[in-house]
PDB file with one MODEL, atoms N, CA, C and O in Angstrom:
MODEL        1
ATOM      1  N   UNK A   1       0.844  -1.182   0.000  1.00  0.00           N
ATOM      2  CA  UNK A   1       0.000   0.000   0.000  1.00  0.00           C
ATOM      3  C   UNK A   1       0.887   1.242   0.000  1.00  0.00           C
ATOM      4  O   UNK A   1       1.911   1.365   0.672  1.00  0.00           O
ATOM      5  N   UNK A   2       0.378   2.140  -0.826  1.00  0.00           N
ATOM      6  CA  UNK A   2       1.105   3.473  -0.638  1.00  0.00           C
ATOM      7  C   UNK A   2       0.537   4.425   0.081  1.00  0.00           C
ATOM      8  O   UNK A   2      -0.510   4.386   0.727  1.00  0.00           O
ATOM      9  N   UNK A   3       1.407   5.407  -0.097  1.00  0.00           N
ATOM     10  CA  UNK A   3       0.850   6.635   0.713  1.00  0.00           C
ATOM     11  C   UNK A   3       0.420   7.888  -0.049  1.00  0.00           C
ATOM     12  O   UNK A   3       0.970   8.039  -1.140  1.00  0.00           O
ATOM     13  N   UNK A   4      -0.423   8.769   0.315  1.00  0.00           N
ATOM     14  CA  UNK A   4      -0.594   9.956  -0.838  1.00  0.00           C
ATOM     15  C   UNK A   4       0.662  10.510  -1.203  1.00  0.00           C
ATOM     16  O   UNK A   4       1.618  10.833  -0.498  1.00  0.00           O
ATOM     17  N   UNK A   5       0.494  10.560  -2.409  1.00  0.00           N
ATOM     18  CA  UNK A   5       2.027  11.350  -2.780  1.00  0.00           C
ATOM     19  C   UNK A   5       2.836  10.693  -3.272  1.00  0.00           C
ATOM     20  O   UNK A   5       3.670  11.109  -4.077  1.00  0.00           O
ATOM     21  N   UNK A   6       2.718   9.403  -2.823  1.00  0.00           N
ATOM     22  CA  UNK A   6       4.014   8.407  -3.048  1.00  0.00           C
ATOM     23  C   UNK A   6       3.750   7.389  -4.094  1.00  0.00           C
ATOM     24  O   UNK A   6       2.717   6.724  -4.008  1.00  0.00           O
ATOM     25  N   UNK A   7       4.599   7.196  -5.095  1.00  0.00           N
ATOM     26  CA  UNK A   7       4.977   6.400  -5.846  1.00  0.00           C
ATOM     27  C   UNK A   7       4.501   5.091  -5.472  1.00  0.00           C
ATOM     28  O   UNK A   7       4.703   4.723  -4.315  1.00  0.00           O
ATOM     29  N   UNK A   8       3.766   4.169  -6.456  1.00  0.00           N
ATOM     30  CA  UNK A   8       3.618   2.951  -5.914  1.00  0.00           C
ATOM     31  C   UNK A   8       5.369   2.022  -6.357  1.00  0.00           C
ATOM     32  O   UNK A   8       6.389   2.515  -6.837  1.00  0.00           O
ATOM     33  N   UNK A   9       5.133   0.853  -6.021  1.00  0.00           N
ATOM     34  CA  UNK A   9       6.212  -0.069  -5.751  1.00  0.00           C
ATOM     35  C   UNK A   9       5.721  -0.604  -7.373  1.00  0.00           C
ATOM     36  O   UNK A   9       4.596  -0.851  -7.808  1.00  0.00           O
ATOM     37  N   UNK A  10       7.263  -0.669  -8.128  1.00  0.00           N
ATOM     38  CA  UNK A  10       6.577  -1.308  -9.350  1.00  0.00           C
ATOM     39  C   UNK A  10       7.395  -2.572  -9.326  1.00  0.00           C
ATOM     40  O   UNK A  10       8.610  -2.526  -9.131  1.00  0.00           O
ATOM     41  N   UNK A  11       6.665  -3.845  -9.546  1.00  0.00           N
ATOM     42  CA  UNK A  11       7.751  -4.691 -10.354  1.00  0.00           C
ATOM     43  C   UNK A  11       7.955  -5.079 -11.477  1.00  0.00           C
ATOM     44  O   UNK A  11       7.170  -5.619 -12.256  1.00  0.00           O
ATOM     45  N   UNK A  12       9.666  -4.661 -11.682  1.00  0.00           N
ATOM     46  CA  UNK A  12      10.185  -4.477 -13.031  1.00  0.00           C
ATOM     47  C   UNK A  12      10.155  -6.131 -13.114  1.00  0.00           C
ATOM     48  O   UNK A  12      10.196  -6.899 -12.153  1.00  0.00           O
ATOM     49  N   UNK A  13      10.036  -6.633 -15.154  1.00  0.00           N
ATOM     50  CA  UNK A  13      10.576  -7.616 -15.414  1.00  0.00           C
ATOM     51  C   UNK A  13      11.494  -7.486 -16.132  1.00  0.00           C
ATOM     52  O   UNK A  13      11.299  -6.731 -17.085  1.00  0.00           O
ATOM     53  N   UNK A  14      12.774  -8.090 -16.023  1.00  0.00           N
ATOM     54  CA  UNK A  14      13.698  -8.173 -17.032  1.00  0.00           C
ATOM     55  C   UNK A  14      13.762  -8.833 -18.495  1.00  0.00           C
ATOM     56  O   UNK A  14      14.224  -9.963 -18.655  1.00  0.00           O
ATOM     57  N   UNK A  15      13.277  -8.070 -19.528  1.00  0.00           N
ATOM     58  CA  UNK A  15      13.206  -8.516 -20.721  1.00  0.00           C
ATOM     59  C   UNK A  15      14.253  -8.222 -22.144  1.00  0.00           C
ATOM     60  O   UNK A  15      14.403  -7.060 -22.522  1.00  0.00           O
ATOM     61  N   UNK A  16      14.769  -9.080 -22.688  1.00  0.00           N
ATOM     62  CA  UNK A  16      15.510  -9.244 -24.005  1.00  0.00           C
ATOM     63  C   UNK A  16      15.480  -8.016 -24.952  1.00  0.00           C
ATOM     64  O   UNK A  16      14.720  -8.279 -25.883  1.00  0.00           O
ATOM     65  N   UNK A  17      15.928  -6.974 -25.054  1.00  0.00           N
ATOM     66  CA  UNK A  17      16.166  -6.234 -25.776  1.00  0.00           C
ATOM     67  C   UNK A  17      17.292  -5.127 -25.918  1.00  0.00           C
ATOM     68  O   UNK A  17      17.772  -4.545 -24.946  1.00  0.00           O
ATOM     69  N   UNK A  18      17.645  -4.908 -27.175  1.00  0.00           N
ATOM     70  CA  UNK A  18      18.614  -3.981 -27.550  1.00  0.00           C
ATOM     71  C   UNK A  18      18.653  -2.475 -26.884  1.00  0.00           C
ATOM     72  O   UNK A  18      19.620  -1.808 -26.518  1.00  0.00           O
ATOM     73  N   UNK A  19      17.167  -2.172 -26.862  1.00  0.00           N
ATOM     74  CA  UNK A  19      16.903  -0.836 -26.454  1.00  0.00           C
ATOM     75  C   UNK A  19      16.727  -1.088 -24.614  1.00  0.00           C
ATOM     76  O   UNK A  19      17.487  -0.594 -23.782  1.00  0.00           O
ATOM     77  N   UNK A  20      15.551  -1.961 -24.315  1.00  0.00           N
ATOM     78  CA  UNK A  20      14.948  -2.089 -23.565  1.00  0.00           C
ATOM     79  C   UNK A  20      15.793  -2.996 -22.504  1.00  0.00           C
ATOM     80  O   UNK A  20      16.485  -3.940 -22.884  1.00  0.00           O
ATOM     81  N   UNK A  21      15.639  -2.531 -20.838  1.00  0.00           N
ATOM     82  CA  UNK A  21      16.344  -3.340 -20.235  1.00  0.00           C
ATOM     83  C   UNK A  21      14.881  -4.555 -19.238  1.00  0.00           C
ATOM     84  O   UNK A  21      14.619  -5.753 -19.126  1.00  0.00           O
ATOM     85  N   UNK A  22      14.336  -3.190 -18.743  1.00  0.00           N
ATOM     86  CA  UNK A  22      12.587  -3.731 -17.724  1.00  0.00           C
ATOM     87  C   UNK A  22      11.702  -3.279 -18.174  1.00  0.00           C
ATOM     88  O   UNK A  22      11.770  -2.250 -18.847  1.00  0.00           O
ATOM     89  N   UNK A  23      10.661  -3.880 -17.949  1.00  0.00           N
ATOM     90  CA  UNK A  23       9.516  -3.311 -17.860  1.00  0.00           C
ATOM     91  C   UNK A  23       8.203  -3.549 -16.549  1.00  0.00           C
ATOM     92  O   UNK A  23       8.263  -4.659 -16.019  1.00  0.00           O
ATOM     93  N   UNK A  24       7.780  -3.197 -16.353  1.00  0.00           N
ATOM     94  CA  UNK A  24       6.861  -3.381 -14.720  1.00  0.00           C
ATOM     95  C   UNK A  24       5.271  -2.512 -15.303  1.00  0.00           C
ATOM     96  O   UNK A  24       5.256  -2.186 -16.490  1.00  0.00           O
ATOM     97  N   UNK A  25       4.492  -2.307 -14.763  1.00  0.00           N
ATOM     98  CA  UNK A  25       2.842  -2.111 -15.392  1.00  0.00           C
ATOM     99  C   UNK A  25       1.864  -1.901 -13.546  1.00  0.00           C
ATOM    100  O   UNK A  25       1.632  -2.624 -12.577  1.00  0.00           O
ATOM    101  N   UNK A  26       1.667  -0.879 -13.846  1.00  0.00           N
ATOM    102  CA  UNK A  26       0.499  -0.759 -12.540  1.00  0.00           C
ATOM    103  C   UNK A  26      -0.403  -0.668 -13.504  1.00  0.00           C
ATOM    104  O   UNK A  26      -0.279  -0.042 -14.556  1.00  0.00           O
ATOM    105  N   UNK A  27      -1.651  -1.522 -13.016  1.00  0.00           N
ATOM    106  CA  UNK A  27      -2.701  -1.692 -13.601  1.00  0.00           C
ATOM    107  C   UNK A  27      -3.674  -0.416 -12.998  1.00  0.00           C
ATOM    108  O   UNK A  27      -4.313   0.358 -13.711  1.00  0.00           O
ATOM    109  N   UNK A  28      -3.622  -0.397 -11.500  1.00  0.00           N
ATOM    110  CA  UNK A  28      -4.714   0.595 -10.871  1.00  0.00           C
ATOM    111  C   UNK A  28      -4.421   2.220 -12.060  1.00  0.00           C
ATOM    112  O   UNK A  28      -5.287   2.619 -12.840  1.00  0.00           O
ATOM    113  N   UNK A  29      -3.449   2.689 -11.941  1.00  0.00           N
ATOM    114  CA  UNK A  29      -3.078   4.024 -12.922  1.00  0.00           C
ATOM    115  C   UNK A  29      -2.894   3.634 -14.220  1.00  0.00           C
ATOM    116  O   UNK A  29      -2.935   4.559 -15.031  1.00  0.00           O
ATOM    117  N   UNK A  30      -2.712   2.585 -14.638  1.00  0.00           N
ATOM    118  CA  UNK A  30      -2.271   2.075 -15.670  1.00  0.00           C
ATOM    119  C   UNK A  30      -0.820   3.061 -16.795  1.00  0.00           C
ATOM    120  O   UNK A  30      -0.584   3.647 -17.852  1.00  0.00           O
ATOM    121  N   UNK A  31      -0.339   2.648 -15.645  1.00  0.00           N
ATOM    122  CA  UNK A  31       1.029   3.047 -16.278  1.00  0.00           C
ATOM    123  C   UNK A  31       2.169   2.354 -16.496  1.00  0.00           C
ATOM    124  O   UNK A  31       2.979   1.986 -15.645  1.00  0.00           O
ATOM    125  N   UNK A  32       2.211   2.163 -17.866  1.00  0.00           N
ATOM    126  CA  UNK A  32       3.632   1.576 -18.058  1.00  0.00           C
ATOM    127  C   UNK A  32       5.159   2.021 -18.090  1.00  0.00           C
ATOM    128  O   UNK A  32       5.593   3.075 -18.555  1.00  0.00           O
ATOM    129  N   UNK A  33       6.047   0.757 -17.360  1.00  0.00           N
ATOM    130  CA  UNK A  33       7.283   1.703 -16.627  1.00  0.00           C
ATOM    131  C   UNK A  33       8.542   0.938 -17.559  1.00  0.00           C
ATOM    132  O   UNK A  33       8.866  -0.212 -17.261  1.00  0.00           O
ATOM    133  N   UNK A  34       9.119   1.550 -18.529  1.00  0.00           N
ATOM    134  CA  UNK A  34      10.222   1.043 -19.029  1.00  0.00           C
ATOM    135  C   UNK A  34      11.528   1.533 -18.620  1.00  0.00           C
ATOM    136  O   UNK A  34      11.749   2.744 -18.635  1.00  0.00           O
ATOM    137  N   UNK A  35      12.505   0.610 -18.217  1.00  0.00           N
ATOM    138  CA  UNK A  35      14.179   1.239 -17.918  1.00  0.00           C
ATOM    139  C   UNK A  35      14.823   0.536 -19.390  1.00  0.00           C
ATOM    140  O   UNK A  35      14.839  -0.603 -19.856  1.00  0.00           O
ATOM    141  N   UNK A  36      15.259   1.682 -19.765  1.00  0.00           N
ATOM    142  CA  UNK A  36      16.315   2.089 -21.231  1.00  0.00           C
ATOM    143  C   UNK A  36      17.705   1.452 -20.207  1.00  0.00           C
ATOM    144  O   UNK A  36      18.040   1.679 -19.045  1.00  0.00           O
ATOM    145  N   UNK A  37      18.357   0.427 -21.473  1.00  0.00           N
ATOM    146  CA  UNK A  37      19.756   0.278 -21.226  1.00  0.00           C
ATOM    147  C   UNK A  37      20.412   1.479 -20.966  1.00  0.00           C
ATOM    148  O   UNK A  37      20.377   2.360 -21.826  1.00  0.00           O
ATOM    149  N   UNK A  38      20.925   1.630 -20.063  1.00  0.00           N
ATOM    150  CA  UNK A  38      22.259   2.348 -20.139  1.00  0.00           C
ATOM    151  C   UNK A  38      20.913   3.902 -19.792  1.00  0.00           C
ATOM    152  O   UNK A  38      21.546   4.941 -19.982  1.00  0.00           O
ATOM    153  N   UNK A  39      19.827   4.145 -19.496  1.00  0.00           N
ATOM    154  CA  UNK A  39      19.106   5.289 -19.294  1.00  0.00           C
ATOM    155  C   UNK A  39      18.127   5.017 -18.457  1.00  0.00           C
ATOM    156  O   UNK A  39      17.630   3.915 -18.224  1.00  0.00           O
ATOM    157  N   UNK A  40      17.780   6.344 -17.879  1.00  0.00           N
ATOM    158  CA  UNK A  40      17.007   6.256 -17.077  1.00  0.00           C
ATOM    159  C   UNK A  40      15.474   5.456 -17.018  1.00  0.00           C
ATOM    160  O   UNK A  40      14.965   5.176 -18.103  1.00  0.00           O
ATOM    161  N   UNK A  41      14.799   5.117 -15.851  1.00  0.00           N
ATOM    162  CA  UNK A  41      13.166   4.867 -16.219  1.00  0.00           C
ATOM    163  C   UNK A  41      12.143   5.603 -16.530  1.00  0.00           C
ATOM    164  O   UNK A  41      11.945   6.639 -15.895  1.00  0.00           O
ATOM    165  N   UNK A  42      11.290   5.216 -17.569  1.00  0.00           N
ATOM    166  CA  UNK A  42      10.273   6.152 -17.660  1.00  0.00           C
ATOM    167  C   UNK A  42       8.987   5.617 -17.729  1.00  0.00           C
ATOM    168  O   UNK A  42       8.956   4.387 -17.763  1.00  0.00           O
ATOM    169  N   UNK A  43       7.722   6.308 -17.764  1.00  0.00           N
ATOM    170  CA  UNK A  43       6.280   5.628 -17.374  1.00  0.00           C
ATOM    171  C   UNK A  43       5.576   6.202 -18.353  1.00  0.00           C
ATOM    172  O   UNK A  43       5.942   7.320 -18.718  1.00  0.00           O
ATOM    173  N   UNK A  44       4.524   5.634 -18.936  1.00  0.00           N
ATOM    174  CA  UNK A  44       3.525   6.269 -20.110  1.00  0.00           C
ATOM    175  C   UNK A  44       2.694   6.052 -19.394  1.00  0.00           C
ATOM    176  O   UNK A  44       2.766   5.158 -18.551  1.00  0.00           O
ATOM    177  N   UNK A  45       1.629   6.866 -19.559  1.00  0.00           N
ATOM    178  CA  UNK A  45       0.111   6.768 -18.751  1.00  0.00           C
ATOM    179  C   UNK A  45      -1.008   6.817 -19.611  1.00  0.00           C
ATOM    180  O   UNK A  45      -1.068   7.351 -20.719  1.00  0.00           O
ATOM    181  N   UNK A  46      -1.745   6.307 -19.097  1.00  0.00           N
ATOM    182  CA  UNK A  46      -2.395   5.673 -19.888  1.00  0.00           C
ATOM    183  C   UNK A  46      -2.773   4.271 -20.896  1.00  0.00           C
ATOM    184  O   UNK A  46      -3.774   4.064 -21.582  1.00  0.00           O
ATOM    185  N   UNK A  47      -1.643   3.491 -20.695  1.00  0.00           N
ATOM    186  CA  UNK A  47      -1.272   2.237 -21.525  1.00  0.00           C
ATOM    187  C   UNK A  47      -2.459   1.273 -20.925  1.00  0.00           C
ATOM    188  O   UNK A  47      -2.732   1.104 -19.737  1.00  0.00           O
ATOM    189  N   UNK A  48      -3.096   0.682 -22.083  1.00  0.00           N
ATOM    190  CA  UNK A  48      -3.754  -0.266 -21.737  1.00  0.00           C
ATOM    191  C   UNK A  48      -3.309  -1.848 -20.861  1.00  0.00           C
ATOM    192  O   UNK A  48      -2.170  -2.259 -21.083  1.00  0.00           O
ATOM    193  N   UNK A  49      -3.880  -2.379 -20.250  1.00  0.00           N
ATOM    194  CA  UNK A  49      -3.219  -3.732 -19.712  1.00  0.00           C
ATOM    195  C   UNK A  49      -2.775  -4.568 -20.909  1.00  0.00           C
ATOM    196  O   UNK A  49      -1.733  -5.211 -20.781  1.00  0.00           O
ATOM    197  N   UNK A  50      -3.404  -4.627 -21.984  1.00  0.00           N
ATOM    198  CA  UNK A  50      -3.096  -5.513 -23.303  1.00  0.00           C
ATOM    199  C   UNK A  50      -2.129  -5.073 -24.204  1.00  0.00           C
ATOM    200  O   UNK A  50      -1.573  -5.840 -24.991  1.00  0.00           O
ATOM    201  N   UNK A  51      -1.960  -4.207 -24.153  1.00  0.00           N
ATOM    202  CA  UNK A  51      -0.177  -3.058 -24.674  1.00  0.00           C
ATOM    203  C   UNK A  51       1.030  -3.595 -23.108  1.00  0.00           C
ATOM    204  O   UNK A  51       2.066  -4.219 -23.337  1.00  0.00           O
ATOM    205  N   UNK A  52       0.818  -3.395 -22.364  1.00  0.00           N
ATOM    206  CA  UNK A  52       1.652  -4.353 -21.603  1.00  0.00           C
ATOM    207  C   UNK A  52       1.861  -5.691 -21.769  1.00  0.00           C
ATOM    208  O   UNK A  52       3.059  -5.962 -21.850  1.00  0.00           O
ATOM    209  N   UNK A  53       1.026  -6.749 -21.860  1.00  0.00           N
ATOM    210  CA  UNK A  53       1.041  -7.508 -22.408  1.00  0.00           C
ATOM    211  C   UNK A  53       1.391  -8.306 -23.675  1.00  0.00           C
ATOM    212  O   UNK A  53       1.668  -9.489 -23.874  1.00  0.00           O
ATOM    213  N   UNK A  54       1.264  -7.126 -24.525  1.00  0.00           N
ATOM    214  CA  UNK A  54       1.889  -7.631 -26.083  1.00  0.00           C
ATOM    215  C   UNK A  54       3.272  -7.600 -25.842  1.00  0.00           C
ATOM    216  O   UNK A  54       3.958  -8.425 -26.445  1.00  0.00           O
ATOM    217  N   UNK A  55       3.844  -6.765 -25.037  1.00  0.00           N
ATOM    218  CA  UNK A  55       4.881  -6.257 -24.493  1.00  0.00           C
ATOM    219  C   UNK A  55       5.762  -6.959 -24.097  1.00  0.00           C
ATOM    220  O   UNK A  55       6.932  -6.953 -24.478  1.00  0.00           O
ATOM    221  N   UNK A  56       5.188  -7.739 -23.159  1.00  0.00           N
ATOM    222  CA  UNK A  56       5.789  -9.021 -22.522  1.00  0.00           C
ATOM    223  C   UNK A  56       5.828 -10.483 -23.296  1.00  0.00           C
ATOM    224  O   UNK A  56       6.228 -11.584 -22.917  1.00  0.00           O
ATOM    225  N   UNK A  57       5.451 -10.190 -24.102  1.00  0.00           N
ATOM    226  CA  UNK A  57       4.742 -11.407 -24.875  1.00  0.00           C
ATOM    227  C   UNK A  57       5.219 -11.280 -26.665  1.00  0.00           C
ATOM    228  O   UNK A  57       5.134 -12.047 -27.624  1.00  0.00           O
ATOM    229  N   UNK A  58       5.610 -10.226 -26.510  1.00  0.00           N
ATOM    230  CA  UNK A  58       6.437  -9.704 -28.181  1.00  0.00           C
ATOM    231  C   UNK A  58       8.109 -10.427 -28.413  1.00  0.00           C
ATOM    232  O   UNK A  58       9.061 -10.411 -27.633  1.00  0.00           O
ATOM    233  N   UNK A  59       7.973 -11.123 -30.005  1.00  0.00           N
ATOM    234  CA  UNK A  59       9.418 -11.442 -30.195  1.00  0.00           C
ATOM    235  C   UNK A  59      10.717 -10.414 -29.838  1.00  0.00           C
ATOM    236  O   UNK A  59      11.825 -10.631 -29.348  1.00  0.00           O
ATOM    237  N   UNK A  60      10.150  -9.389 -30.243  1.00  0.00           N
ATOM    238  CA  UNK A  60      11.263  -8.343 -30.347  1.00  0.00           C
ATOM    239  C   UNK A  60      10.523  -6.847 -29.545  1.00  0.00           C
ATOM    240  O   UNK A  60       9.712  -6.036 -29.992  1.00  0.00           O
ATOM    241  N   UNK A  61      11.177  -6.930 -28.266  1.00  0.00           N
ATOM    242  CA  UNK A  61      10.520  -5.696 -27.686  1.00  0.00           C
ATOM    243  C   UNK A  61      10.651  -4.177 -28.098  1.00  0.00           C
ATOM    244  O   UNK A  61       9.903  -3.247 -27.796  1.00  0.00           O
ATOM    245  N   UNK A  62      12.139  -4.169 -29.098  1.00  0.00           N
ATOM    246  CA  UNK A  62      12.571  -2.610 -29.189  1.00  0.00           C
ATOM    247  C   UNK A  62      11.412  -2.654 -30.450  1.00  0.00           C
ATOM    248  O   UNK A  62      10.792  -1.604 -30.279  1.00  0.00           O
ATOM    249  N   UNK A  63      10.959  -3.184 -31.345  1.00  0.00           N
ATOM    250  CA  UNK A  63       9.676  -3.165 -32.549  1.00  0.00           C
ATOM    251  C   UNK A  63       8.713  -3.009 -31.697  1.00  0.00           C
ATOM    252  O   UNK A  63       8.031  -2.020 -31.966  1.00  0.00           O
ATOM    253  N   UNK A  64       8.362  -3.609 -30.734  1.00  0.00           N
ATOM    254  CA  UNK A  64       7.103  -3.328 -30.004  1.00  0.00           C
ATOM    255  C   UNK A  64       6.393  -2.012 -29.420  1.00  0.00           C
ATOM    256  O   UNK A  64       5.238  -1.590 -29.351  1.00  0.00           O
ATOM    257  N   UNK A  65       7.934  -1.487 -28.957  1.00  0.00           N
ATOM    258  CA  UNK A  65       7.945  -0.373 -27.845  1.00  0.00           C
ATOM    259  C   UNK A  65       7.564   0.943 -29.069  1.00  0.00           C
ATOM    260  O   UNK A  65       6.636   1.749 -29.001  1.00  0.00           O
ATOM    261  N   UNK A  66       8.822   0.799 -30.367  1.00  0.00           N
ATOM    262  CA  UNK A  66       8.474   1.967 -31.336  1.00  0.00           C
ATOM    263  C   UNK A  66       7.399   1.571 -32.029  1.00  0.00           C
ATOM    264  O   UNK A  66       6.712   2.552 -32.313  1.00  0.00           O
ATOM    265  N   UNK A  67       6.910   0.476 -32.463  1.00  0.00           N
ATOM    266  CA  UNK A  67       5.258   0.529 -32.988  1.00  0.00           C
ATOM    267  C   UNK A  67       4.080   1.245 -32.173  1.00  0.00           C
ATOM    268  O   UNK A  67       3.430   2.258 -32.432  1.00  0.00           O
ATOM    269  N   UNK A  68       4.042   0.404 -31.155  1.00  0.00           N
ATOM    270  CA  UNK A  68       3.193   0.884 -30.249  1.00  0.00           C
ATOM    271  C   UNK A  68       2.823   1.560 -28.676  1.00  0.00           C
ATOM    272  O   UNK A  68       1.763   1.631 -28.053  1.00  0.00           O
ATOM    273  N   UNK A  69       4.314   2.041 -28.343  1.00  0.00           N
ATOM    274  CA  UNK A  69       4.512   2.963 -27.287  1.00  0.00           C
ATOM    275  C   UNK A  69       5.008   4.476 -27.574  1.00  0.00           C
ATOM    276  O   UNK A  69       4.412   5.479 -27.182  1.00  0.00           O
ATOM    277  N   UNK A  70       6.044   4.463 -28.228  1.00  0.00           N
ATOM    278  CA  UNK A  70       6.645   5.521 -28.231  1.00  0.00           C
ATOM    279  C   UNK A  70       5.930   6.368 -29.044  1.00  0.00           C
ATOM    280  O   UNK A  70       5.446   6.246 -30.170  1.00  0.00           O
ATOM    281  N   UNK A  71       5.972   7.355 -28.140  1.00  0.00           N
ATOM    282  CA  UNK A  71       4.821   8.816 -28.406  1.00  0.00           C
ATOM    283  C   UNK A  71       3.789   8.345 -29.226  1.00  0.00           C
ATOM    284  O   UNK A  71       3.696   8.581 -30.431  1.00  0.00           O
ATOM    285  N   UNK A  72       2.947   7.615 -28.495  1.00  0.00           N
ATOM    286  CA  UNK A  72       1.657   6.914 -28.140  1.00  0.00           C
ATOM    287  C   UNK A  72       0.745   7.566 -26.931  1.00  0.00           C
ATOM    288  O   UNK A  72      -0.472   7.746 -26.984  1.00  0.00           O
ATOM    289  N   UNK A  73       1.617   7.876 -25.835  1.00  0.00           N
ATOM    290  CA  UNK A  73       1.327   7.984 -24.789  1.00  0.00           C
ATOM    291  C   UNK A  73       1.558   8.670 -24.065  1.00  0.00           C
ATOM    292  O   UNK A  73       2.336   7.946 -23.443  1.00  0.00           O
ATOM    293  N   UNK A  74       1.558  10.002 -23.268  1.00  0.00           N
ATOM    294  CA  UNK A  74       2.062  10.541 -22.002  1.00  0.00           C
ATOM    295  C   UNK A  74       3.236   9.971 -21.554  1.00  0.00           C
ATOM    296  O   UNK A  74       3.313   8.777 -21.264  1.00  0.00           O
ATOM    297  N   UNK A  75       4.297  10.869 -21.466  1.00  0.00           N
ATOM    298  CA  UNK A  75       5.770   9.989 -21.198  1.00  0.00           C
ATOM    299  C   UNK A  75       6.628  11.361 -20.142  1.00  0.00           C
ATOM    300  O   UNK A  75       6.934  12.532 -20.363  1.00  0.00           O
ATOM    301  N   UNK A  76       6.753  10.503 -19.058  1.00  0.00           N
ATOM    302  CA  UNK A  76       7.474  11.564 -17.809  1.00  0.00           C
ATOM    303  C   UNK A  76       8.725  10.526 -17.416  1.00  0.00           C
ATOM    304  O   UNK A  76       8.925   9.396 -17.862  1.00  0.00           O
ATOM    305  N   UNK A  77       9.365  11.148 -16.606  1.00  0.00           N
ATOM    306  CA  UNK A  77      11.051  10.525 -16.107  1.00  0.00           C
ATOM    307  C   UNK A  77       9.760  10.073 -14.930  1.00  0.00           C
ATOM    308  O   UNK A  77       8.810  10.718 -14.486  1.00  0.00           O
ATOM    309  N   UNK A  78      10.385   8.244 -14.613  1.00  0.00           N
ATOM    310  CA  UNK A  78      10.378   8.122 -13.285  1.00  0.00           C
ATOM    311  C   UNK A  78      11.138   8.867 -12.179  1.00  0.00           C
ATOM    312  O   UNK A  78      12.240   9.402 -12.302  1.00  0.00           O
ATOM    313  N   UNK A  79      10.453   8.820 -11.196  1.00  0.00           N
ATOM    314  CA  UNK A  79      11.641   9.284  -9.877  1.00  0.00           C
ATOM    315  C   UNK A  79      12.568   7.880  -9.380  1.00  0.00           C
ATOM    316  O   UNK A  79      12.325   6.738  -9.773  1.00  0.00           O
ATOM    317  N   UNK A  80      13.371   8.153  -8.690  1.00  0.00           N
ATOM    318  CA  UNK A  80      14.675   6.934  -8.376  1.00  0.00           C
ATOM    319  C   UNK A  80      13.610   6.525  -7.419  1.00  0.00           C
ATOM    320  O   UNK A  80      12.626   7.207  -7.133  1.00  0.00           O
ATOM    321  N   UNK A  81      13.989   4.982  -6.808  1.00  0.00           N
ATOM    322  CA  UNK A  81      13.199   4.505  -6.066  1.00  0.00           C
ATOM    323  C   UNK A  81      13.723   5.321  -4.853  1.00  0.00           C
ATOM    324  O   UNK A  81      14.639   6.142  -4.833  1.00  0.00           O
ATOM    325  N   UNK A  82      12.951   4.911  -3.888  1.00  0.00           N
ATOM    326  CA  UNK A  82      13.250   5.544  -2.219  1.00  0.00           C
ATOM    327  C   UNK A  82      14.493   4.171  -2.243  1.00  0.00           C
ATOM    328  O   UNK A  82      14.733   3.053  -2.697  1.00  0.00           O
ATOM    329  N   UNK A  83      15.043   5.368  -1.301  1.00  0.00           N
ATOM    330  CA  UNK A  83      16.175   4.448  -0.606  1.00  0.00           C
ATOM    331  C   UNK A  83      16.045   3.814   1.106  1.00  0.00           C
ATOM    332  O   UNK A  83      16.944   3.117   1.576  1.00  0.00           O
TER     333      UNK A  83
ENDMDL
END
C-alpha cells in the first residue's frame, strides 16, 4: 500500500532487448514503466493492460515499444526509487 504522494512499488521484469532493459505495469493508474539500457526509467500513462502484455509477450521488444509505445502515450522521467 502506498501513501498519498508516493509512488507505488513497481515490479520491473527483465526482458531481451537492444533498447529495452525492464519493464513493470500498474494496472490501478495504468502506467507503463520502461528502464532504457544504459538510461534512465520512464512511465507512459495511460497504456492499456493488453499493450503491456503484447509487451511481454512480443518477439522483439525494441519493434514493439516503437510501434506501439513511443509517443503513443504521455511519457514523464520516473523518480529513483526511495532508498
Amino acid at each position: 500500500m502506498t501513501m498519498p504522494g508516493q509512488q507505488p512499488v513497481v515490479k520491473m521484469m527483465p526482458v531481451d532487448g537492444k533498447l529495452v532493459e525492464s519493464v513493470g505495469y500498474v494496472m490501478a493508474s495504468r502506467r507503463l514503466y520502461i528502464k532504457f539500457r544504459g538510461a534512465r526509467t520512464m512511465y507512459f500513462e495511460g497504456v492499456p493492460g493488453f499493450r503491456y502484455q503484447g509487451f511481454l509477450n512480443a518477439p522483439r521488444k525494441d519493434a514493439y515499444y516503437h510501434t506501439y509505445i513511443k509517443e503513443r502515450f504521455l511519457t514523464k522521467e520516473a523518480p529513483p526509487p526511495p532508498v
